[in-house]
NULO-307438 format. One record per residue: residue in three letters; x, y, z of N, C-alpha, C in turn. Coordinates in steps of 0.02 Angstrom, whole numbers, plus 50000, padded with zeros to 5 digits. Layout:
ALAXYZXYZXYZ...
This chain:
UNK511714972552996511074969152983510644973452936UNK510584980352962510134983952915510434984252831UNK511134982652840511384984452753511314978452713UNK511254971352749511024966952723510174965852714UNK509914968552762509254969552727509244972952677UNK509654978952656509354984652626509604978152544UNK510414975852555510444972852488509974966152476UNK509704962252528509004957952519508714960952474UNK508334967952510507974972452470507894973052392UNK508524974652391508634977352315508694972652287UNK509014966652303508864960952264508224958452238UNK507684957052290506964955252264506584960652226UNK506964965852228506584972052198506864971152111UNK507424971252112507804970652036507364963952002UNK507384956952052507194952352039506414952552000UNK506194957652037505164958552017505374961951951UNK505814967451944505814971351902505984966451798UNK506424963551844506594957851789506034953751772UNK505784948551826505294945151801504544948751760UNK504564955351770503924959051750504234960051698UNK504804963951679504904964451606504984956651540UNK505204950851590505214944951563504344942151518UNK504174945951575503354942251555502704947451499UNK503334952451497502964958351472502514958051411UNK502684953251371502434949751298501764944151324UNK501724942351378501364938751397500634941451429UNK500204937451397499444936851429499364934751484UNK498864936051518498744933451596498644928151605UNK498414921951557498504913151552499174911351524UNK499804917051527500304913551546500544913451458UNK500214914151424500214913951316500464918451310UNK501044917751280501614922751235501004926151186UNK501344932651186501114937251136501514940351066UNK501444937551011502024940250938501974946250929UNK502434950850932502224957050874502304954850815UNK501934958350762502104957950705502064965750669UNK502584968650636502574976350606502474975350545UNK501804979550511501684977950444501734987750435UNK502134988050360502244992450348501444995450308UNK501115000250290500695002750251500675009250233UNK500535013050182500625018250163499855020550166UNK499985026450210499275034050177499135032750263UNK498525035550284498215037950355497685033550363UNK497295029950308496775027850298496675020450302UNK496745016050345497005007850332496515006050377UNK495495007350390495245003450427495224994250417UNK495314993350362495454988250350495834983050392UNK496584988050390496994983750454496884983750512UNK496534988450521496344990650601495924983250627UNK495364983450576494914976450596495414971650616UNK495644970850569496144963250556496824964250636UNK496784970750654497384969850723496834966750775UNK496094969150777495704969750842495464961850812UNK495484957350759495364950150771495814944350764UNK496454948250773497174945450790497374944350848UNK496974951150894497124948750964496904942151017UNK496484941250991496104933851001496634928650979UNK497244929650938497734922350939498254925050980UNK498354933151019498944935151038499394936751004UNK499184938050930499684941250902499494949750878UNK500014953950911499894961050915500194963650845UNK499644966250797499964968750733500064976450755UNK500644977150733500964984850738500964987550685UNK500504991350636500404994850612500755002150586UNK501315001550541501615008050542501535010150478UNK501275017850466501135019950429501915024750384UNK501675024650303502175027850285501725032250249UNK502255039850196501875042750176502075042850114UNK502685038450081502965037150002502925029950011UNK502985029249927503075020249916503615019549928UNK504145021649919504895019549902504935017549976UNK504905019550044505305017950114505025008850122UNK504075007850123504175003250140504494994750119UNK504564995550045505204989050023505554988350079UNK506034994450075506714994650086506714992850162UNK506284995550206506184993750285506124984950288UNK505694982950235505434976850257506304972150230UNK506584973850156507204969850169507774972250195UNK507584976650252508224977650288507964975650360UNK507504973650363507014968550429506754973950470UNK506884979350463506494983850490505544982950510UNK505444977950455504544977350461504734970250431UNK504154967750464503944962150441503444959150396UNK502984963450378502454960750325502704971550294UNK502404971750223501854977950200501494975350161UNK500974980350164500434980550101500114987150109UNK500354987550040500264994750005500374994749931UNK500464989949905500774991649834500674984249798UNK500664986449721500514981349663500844978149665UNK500834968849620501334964149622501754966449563UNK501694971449515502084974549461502684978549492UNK502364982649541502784988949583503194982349624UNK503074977649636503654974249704504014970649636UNK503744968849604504184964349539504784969549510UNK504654975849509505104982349485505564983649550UNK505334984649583505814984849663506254979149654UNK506174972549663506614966749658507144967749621UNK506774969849552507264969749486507824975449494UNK507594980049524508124986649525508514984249606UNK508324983449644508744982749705508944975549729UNK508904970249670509214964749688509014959649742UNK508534963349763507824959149797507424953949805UNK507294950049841506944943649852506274945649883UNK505794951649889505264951949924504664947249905UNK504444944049923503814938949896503234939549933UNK502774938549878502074940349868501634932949919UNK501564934249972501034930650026500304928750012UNK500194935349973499514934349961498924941949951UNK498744937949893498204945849862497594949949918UNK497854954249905496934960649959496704962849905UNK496934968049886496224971649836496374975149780UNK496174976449738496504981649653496084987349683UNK496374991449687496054999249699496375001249625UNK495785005249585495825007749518496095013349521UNK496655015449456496995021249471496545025049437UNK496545031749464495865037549416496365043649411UNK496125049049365496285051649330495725058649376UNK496095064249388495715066949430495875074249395UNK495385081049410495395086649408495105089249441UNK495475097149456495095104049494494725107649459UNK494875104949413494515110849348494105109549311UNK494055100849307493805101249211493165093549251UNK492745092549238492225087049239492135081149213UNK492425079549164492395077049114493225075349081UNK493395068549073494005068349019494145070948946UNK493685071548920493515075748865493745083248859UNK493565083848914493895092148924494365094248913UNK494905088448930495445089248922495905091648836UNK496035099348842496235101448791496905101748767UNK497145105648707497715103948671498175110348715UNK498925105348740499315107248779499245108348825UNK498635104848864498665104048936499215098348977UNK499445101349027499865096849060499565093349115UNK499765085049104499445079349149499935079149188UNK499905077349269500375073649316500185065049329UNK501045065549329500765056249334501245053849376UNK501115049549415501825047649465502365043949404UNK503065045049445503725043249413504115035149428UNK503755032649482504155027749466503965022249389UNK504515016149384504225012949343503425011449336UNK503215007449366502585001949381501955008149358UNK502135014849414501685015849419501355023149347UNK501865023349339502035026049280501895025449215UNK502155018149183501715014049142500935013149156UNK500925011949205500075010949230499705017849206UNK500065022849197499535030449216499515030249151UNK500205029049072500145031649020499655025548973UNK499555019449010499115014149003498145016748992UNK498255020249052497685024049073497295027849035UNK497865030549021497715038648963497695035548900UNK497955030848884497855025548815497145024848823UNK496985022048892496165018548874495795025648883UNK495865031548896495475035048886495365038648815UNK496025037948789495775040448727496195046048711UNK496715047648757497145052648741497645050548719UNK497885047048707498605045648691498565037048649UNK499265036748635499595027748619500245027348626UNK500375020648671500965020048693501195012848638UNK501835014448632502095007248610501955003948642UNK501614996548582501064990248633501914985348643UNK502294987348610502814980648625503124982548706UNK502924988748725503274988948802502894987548845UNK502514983548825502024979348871501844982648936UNK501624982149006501454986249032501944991849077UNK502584993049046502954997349086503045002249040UNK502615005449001503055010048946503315015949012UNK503455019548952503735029648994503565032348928UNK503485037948964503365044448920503775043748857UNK504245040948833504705042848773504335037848719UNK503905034248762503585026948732502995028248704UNK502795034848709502115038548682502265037248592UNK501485036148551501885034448495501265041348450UNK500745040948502500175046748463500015049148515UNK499985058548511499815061848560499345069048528UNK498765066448496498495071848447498345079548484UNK498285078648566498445085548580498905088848608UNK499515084648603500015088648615500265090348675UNK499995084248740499935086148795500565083848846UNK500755088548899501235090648914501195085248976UNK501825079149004501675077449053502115078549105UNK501915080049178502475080249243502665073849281UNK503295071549283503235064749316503365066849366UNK503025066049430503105066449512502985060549542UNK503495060449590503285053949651502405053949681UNK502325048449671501505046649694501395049249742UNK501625052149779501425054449855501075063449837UNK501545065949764501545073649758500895073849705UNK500575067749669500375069549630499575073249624UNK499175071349701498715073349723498665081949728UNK499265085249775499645090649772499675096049720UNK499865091249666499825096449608499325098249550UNK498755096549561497925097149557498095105949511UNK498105111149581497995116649569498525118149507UNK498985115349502499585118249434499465112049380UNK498945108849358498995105549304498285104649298UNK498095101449241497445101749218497155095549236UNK497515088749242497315084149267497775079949298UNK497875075449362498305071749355498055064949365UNK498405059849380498385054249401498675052249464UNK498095052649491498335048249571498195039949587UNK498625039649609498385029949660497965030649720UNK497485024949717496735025849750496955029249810UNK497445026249851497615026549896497905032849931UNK498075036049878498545044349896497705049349876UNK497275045149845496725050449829496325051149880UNK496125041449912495795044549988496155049750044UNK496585050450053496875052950095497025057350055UNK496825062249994496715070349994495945069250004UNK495655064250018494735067550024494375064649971UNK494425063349918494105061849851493895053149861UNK493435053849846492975046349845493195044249776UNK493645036949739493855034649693493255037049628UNK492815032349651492005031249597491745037149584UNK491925041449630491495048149614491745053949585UNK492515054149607492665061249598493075061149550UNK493415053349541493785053549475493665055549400UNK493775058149361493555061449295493515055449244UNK493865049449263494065042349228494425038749260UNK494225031349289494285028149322494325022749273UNK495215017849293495425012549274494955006349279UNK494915003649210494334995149237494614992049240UNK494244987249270494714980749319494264976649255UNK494824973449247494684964049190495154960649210UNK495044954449153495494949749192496434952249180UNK496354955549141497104958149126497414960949186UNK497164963649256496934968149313497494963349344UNK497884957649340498084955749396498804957749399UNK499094960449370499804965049376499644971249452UNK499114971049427498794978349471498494977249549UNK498554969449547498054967349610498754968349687UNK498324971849722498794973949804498964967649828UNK499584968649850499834961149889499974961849962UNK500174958450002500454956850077501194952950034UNK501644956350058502404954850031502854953350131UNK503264947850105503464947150148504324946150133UNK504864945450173505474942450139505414935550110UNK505834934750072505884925250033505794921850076UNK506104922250142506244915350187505624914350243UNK505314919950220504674921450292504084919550254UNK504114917750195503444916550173503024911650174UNK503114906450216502844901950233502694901050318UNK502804907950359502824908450414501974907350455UNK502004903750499501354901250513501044908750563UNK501494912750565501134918250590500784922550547UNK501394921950503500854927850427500334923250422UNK500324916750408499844914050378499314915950412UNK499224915850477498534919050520498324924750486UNK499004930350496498714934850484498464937050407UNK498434933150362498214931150298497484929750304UNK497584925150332496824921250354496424926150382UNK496684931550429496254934050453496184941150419UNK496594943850371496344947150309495734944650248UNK495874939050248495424937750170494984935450201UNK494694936050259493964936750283493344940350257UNK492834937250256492154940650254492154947950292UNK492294946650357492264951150405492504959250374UNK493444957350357493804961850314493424965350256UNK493204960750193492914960750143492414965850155UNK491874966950218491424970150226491774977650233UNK492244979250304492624982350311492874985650246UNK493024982650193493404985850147492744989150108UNK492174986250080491434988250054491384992650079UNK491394995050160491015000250174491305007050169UNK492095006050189492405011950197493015014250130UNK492815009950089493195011350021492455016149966UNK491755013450003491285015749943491355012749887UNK491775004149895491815001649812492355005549781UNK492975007349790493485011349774494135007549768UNK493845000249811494334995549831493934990549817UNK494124984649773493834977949758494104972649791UNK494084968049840494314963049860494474955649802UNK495104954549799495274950749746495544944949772UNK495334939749832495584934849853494834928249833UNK495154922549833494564919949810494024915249883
């Protein structure tokens, strides 16, 4: 008798243990709860933070995982590892596609954060003298974008027929002679102290400390040409019409967000949805 109680026992006990893990996704009115994993790059994403704490109100829990290079989060999201990112230009996911055979698609625009042109040393772009060496990140997208940059400042000219992807070999006038380092966007903040100026993405600059508007030496303008440059929410091909992203869309291109992004970007970050 007692060994059949004891396996009673263990039965209703396994049984609770099951039904609690069954319901584990679930709210206390009984409403399924989604995760959803959105990949983002740098430490700094109050933005998303808002947008998880007025997601929870539909039950859907955004999981938030941070990276600290561009290159991982593509590759996570088409190997299903994540389900949404945003972190990166519709130029940079258009270059990803093209090199890795890729279907990632563009959900929908957040914000153009301007790339700036930064120094430890010098105040002024002008400063910048003959055979000083610039850092600029190496991939395609972002690459072209920096020697774009240095065109509109006045240092350089790139061949206009390579439209916005030139490279360094694409330089066509360089009257001072200036020396450039291509590093991954993550290093280029980093190497401040060994170069005279570099070029960082807004995003790798908040997270060394530097306020875009302020500390940059020359800061990229946004026109209408700006939309190569504008940040996306990328999802796979087949998910892009998913009525869950779509919330969580909706509940990005909010006022609410929009404010969120005003206050803690300092205007460093422009909201580009209409």
């Amino acid at each position: 008798m007692k060994n059949i109680k004891k396996v009673l026992f263990g039965s209703l006990l396994l049984a609770g243990i099951l039904f609690t893990t069954a319901c584990g996704n679930q709210k206390a009115d009984g409403s399924e709860k989604t995760t959803v994993k959105l990949g983002v790059v740098g430490e700094v994403n109050e933005p998303w933070e808002y947008v998880k704490e007025q997601l929870a109100a539909d039950n859907i829990d955004l999981e938030i995982i941070k990276f600290s290079d561009y290159a991982t989060p593509n590759t996570a999201l088409a190997e299903g590892e994540l389900d949404l990112n945003s972190f990166q230009t519709k130029i940079f996911l258009d270059a990803f596609n093209d090199d890795r055979n890729e279907t990632l698609t563009v959900i929908a625009n957040t914000v153009i954060a301007p790339l700036g042109i930064y120094s430890s040393k010098l105040k002024d772009v002008s400063e910048i003298k003959a055979n000083d060496t610039i850092a600029i990140p190496n991939d395609v997208s972002n690459e072209g974008r920096a020697l774009l940059l240095l065109q509109t400042a006045g240092l350089i000219e790139v061949d206009p027929t390579k439209g916005q992807i030139p490279v360094i070999e694409d330089i066509t006038s360089n009257p001072l002679n200036l020396k450039f380092e291509a590093l991954d966007s993550s290093q280029t903040a980093r190497a401040l102290e060994d170069v005279a100026a570099s070029v960082i993405n807004s995003g790798m600059a908040v997270d060394a400390g530097f306020i875009p508007t302020e500390d940059a030496i020359f800061l990229e303008p946004v026109t209408e040409e700006s939309d190569p440059y504008f940040n996306v929410i990328a999802a796979r091909e087949e998910d892009k019409d998913n009525e869950i992203y779509q919330k969580i869309v909706a509940a990005y291109q909010s006022d609410g967000t929009k404010k969120v992004i005003e206050d803690t970007s300092k205007g460093s970050s422009i909201p580009v949805w209409k």
